[in-house]
C-alpha positions in Angstrom: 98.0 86.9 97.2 100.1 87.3 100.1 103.1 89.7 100.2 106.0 89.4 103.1 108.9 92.0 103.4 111.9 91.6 105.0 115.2 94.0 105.6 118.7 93.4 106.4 121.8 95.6 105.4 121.4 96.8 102.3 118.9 94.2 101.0 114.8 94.0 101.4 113.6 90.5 100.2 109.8 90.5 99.0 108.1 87.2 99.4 105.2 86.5 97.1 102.7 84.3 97.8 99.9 83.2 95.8 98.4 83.8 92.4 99.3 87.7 91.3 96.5 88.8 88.3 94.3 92.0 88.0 92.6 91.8 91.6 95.5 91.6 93.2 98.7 93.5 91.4 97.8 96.2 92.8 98.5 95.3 95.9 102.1 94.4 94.8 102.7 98.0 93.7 101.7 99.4 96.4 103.6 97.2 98.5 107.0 97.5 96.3 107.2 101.0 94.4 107.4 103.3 98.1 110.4 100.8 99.2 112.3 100.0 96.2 115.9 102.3 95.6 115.9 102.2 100.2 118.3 99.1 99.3 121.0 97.9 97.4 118.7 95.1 96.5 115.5 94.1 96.3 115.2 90.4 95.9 111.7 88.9 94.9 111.0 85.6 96.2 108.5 83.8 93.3 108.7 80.5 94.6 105.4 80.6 96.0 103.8 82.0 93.0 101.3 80.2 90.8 101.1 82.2 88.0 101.0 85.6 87.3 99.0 88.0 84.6 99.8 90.7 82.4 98.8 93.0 85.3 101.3 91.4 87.6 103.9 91.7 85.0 103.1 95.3 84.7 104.0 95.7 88.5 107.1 94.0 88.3 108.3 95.9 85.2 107.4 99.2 87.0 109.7 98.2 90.1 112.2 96.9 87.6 112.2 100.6 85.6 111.9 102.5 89.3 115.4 100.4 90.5 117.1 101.2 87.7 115.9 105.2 88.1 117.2 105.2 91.2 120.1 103.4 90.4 119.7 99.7 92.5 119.3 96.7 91.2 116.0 94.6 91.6 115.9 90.7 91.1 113.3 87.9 90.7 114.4 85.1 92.4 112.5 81.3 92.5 110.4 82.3 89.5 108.4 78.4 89.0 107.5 77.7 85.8 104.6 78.9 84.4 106.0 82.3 85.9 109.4 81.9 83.9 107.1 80.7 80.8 105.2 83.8 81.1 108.3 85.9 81.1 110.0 84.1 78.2 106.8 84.8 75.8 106.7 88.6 76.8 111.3 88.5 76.2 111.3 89.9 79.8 113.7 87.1 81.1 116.3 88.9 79.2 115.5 92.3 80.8 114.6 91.2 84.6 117.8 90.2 86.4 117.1 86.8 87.5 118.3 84.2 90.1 117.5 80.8 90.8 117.1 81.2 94.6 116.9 83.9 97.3 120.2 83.0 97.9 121.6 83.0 94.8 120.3 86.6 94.6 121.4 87.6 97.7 125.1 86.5 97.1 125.2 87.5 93.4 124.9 90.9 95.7 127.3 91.0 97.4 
């Protein structure tokens, strides 16, 4: 898994790349909890994702519950489909805020 971040104004866009399971969702939280609530926004760019475990899930949830906290909004944005399939079984597509695109996130935004 590959993670790239990005920042402009008062959004950070977090491009994941790659499959995101046990051996590597660590490496997502460390990369999103310290900058999530720095920005209006944090958009999360699954198109180049795979698939994703319960452990990757976890990670997300955590930077979902930390944007709300601190009053931001965090969105998933691309999410393929066995990603949107695992979301559906767990009923987190109706708690993650959710976009088709980057820049459907990104105007939704604004």
């Amino acid at each position: 898994m590959d993670i790239e971040i990005t920042e402009s104004d008062d959004m950070q866009a977090v491009r994941i790349t790659g499959d995101v399971d046990l051996s590597c969702s660590g490496q997502l939280r460390d990369a999103l909890l310290p900058t999530v609530g720095r920005f209006t926004i944090t958009v999360i760019d699954m198109s180049g994702v795979g698939s994703i475990d319960s452990s990757g899930v976890a990670g997300l949830v955590e930077g979902h519950q930390l944007a709300k906290k601190r009053s931001c909004r965090m969105v998933l944005a691309a999410c393929g489909p066995s990603v949107t399939r695992v979301l559906q079984l767990a009923k987190l597509d109706q708690v993650f805020n959710m976009a088709a695109s980057v820049e459907d996130a990104a105007g939704a935004a604004r």
